[in-house]
PLY file of the C-alpha trace (Angstrom):
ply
format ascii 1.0
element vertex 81
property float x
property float y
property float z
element edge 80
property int vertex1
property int vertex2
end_header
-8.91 4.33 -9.62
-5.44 2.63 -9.08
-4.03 5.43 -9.14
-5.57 7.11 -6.08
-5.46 3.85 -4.50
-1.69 4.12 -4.99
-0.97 7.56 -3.91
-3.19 6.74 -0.65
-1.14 3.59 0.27
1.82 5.56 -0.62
0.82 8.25 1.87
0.19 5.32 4.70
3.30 4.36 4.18
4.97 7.62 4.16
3.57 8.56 7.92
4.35 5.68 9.53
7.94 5.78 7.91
7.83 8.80 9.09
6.66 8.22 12.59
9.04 5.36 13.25
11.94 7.97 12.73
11.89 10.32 15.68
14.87 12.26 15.48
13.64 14.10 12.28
12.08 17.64 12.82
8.60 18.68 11.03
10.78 20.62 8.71
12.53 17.29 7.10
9.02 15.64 7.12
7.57 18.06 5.01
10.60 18.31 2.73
10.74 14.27 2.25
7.09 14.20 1.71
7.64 17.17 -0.48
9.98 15.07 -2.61
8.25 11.91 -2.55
5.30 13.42 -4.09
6.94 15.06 -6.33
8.71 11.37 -7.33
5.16 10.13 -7.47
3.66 12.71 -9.59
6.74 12.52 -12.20
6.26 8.45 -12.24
2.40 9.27 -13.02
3.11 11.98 -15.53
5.67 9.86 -17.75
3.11 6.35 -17.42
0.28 8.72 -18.21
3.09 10.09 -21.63
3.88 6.68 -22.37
0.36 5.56 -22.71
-0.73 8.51 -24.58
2.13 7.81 -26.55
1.02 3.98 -27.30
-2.63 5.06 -27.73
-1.49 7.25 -30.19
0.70 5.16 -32.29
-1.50 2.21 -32.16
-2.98 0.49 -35.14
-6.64 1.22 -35.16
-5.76 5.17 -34.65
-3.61 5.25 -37.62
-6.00 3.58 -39.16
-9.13 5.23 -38.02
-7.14 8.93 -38.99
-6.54 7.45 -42.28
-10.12 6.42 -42.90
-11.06 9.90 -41.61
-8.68 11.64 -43.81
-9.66 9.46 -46.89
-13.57 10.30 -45.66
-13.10 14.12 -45.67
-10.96 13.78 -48.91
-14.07 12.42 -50.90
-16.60 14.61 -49.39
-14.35 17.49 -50.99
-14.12 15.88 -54.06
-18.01 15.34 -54.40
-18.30 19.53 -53.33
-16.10 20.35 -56.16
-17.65 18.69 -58.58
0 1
1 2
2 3
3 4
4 5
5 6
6 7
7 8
8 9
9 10
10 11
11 12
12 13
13 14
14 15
15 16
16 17
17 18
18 19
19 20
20 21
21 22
22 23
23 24
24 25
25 26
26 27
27 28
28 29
29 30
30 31
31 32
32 33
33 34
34 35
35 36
36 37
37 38
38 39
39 40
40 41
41 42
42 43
43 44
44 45
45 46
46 47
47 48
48 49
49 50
50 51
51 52
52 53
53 54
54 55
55 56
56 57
57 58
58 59
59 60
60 61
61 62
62 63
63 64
64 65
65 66
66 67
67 68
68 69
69 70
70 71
71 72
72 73
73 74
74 75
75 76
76 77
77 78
78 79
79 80
């Protein structure tokens, strides 16, 4: 939710930058918004990474794939008996 709340305050800002410079054609308004999105989306992509990342490497889901692992590990041993 912060996210799109972001991106649309982002936006706001971005057209009324963009209206308060009046020499600039429609051509180097799309091509700065062009490139600020493209910023934006990179910042989101490598916080969204990192997180993964963290979520990943935390405690409980080492743990919890260890448990798993240790889980299926028995329930083979009790089929091969």
């Amino acid at each position: 939710m912060r996210v799109y709340l972001a991106v649309a305050l982002l936006m706001l800002a971005f057209v009324a930058y963009t209206e308060a410079q009046d020499a600039e054609t429609i051509e180097e308004k799309f091509s700065n918004f062009g490139k600020q999105m493209a910023e934006v989306s990179k910042n989101v992509a490598e916080k969204a990474k990192t997180a993964f990342q963290e979520l990943h490497n935390s405690e409980f889901a080492t743990e919890s794939r260890t448990w798993v692992q240790k889980q299926i590990e028995n329930i083979k041993a009790q089929f091969n008996q």
